[in-house]
C-alpha positions as CSV (number, residue, x, y, z in Angstrom):
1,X,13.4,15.2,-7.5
2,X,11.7,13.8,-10.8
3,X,10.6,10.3,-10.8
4,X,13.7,9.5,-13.1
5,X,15.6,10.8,-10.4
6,X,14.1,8.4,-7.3
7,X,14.0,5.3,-9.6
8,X,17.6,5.6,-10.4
9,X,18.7,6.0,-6.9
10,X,16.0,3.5,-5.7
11,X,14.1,5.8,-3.4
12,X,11.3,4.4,-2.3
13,X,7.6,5.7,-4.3
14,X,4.3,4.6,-3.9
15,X,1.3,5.2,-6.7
16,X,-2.3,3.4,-7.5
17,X,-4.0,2.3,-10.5
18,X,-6.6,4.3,-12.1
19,X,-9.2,2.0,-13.8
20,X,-12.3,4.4,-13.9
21,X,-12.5,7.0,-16.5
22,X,-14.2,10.0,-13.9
23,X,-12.0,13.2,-13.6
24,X,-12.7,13.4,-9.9
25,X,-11.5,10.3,-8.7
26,X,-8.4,11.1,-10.6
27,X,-7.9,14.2,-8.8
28,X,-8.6,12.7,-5.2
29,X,-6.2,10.2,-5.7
30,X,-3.6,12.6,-7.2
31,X,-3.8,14.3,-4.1
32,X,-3.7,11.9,-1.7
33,X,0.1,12.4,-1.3
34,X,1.1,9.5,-4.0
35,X,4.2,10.0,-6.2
36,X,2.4,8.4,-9.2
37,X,-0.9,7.0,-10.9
38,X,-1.0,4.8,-13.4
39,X,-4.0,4.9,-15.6
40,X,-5.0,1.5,-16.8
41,X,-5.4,0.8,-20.9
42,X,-5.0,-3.2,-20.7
43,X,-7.9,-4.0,-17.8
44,X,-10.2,-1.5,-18.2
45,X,-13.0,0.6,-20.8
46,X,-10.7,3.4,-20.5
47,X,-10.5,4.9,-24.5
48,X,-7.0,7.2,-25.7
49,X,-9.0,10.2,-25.6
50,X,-10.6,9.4,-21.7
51,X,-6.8,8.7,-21.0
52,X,-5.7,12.0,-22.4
53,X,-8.2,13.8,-19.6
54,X,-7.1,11.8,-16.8
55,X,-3.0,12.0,-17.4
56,X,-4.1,16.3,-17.8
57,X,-5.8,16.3,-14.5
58,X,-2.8,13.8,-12.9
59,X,-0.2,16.2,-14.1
60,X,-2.1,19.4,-12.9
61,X,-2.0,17.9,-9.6
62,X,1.9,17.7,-9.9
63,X,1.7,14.1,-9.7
64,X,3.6,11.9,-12.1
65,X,1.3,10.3,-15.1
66,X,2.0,6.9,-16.3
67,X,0.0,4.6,-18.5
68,X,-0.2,0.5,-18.3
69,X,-0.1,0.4,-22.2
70,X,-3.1,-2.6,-23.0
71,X,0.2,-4.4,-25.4
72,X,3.5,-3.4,-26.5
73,X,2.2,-2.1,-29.8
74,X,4.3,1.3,-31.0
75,X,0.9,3.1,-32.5
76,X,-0.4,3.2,-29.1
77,X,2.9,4.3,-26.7
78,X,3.6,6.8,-29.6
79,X,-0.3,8.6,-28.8
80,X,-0.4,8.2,-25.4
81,X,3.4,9.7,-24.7
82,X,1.9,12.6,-27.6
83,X,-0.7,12.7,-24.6
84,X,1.5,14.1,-22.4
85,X,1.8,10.6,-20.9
86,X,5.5,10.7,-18.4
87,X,6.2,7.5,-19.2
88,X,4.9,3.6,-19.7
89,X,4.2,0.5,-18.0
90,X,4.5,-2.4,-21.1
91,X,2.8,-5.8,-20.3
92,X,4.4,-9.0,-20.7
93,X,7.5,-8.4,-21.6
94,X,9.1,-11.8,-21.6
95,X,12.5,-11.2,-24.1
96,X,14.9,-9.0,-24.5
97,X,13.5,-8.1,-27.8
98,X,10.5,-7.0,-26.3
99,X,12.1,-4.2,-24.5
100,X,13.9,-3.7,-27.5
101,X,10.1,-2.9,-28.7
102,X,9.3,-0.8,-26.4
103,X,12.5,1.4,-26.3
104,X,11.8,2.3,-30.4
105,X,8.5,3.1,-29.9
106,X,8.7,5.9,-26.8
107,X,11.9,7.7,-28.5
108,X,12.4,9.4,-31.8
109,X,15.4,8.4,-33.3
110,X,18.7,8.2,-33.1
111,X,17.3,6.1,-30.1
112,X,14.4,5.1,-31.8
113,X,11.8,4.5,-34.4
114,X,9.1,7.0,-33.2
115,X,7.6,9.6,-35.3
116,X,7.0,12.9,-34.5
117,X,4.0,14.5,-34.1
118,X,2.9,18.0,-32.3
119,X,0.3,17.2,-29.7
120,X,-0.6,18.2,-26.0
121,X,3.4,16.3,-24.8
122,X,4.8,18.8,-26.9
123,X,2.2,22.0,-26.2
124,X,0.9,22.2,-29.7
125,X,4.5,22.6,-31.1
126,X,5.3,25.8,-29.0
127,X,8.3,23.5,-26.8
128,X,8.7,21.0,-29.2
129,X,12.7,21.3,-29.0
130,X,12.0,21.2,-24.8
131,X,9.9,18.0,-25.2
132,X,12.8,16.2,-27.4
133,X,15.6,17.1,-24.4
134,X,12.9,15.8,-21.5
135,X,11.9,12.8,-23.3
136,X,15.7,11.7,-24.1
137,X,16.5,12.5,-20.1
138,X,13.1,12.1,-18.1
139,X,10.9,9.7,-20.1
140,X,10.0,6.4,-17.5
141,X,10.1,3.0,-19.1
142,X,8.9,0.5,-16.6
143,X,8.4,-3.6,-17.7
144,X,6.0,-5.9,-16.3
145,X,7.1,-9.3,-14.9
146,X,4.2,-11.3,-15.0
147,X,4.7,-14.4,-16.6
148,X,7.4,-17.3,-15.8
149,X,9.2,-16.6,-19.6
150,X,10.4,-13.5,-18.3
151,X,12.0,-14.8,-15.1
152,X,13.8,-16.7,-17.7
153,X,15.3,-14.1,-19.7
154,X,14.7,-11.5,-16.6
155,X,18.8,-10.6,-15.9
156,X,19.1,-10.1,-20.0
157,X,15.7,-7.7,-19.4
158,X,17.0,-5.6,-16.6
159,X,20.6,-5.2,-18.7
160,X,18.6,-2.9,-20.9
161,X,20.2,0.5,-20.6
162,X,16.7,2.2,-21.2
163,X,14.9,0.2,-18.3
164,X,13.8,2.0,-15.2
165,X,12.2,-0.6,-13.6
166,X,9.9,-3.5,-13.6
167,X,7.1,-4.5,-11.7
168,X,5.7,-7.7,-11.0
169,X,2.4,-8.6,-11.7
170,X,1.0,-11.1,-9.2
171,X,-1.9,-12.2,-11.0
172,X,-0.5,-13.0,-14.2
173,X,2.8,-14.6,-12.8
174,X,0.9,-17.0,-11.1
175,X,-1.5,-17.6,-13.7
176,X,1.6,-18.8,-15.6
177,X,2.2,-20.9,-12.9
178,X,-1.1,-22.5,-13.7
179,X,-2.3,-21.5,-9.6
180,X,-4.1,-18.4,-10.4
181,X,-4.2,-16.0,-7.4
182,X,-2.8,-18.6,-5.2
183,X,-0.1,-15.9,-3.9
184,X,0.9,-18.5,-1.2
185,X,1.2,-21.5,-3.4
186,X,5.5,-23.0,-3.6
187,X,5.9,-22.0,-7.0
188,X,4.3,-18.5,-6.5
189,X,7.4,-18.3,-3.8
190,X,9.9,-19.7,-5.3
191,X,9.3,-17.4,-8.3
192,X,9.2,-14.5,-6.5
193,X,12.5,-15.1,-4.5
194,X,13.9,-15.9,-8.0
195,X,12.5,-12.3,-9.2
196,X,14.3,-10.9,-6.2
197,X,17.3,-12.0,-6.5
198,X,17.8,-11.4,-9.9
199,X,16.9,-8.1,-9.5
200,X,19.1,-7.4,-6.5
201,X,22.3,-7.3,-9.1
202,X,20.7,-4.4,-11.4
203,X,20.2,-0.7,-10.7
204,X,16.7,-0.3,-11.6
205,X,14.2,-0.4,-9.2
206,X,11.9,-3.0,-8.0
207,X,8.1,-2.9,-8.2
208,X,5.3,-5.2,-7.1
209,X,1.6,-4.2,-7.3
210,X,-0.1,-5.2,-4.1
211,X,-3.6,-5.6,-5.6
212,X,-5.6,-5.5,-2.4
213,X,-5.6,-2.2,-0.3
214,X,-3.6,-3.7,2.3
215,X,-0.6,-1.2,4.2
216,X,1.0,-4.2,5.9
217,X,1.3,-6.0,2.6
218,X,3.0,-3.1,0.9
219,X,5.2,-2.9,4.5
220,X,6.6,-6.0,3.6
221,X,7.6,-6.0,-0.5
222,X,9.2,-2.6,1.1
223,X,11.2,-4.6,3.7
224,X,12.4,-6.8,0.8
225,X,13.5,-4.1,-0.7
226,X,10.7,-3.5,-3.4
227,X,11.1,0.6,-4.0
228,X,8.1,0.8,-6.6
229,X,5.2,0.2,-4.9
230,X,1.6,0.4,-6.7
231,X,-1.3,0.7,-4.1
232,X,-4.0,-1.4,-5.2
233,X,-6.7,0.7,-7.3
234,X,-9.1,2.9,-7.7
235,X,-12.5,0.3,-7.3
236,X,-10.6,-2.2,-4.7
237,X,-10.3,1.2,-2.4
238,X,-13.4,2.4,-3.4
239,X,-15.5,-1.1,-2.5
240,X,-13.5,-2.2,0.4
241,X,-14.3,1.7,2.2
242,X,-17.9,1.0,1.5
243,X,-18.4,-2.8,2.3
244,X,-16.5,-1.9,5.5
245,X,-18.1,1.3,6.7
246,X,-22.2,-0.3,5.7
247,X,-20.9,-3.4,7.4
248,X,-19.6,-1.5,11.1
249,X,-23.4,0.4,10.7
250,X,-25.4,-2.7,10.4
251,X,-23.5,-4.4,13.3
């Protein structure tokens, strides 16, 4: 079943957050039985052309590419879907006119304002006519909730036909808050229960990114019935292995 497919019927996926522009970490987390990566334009050095490499070696691994687009600005979503991108994660989207945004800038029309190019999406122009069918049918369109605006206008947000999902972003939500990283703090709570519940009434699946590699964490947004679970990242894995592993030697 496509990822299209699991997020409309809220079956439970879990991915990670590629932040580091090498091939091979790509790979090894591509097959380390995720259902989707997510390579990182807004909070990383990672340039269109690095991103191109990295969605080519995700796909190969028959693991679903998405890209955290660094704004909601249509030049960028319209070269990284002509990447061969499966779909985008938009930052801060707060109104409904920001989905509105995003929605005209990953379709061609009638849906949209996109313009059409021939690049590795559409295999140089050979399946261009495919391409057109899978984007109208398969393309993912996942929002970020991650500031207290978009709690505001979140039910108006998750109306949007052409919304698959959303996932919150704990850091900037509670920077919005004004108690950065403060995950505990009341208003951090209360805002996520708000989140939740809002959510509960739409048919799109939830998300939450549990930033530090923690299983028990991710156990729990599950339990709430979170479906879209990202899996900390690439250097968060990478550091805590290490720190741990030198640290059980020296002891």
């Amino acid at each position: 079943m496509s990822l299209k497919n699991l997020l409309k019927n809220n079956k439970l996926t879990v991915g990670s957050w590629i932040t580091l522009a090498q091939p091979a970490i790509a790979e090894i987390m591509a097959r380390s039985n995720v259902d989707w990566l997510v390579v990182d334009m807004e909070h990383s050095v990672i340039s269109l052309q690095e991103a191109e490499m990295l969605i080519r070696i995700i796909e190969l691994c028959n693991c679903t590419p998405l890209v955290r687009l660094s704004n909601n600005e249509p030049v960028q979503i319209k070269r990284i879907m002509d990447a061969g991108a499966h779909g985008i994660i938009v930052p801060m989207v707060n109104t409904l006119d920001d989905v509105e945004q995003a929605v005209e800038a990953l379709h061609y029309p009638p849906i949209g304002k996109r313009g059409v190019g021939l690049a590795r999406a559409q295999r140089y122009g050979e399946k261009f006519e495919e391409y057109k069918e899978w984007l109208s049918n398969e393309s993912i369109l996942i929002v970020q909730v991650e500031h207290y605006l978009a709690i505001e206008n979140l039910d108006e947000i998750l109306s949007h036909k052409y919304v698959d999902g959303f996932i919150v972003g704990p850091y900037d939500l509670s920077a919005s808050l004004g108690i950065a990283g403060d995950f505990n703090h009341p208003s951090m709570i209360e805002a996520i229960d708000k989140i939740t519940k809002i959510a509960r009434k739409h048919s799109v699946s939830m998300g939450y990114h549990i930033v530090p590699p923690d299983p028990k964490a991710a156990r729990e947004k599950i339990n709430q019935g979170y479906t879209f679970i990202a899996y900390s990242t690439d250097f968060l894995m990478l550091g805590e292995s290490c720190r741990n592993g030198i640290s059980e030697i020296r002891k």
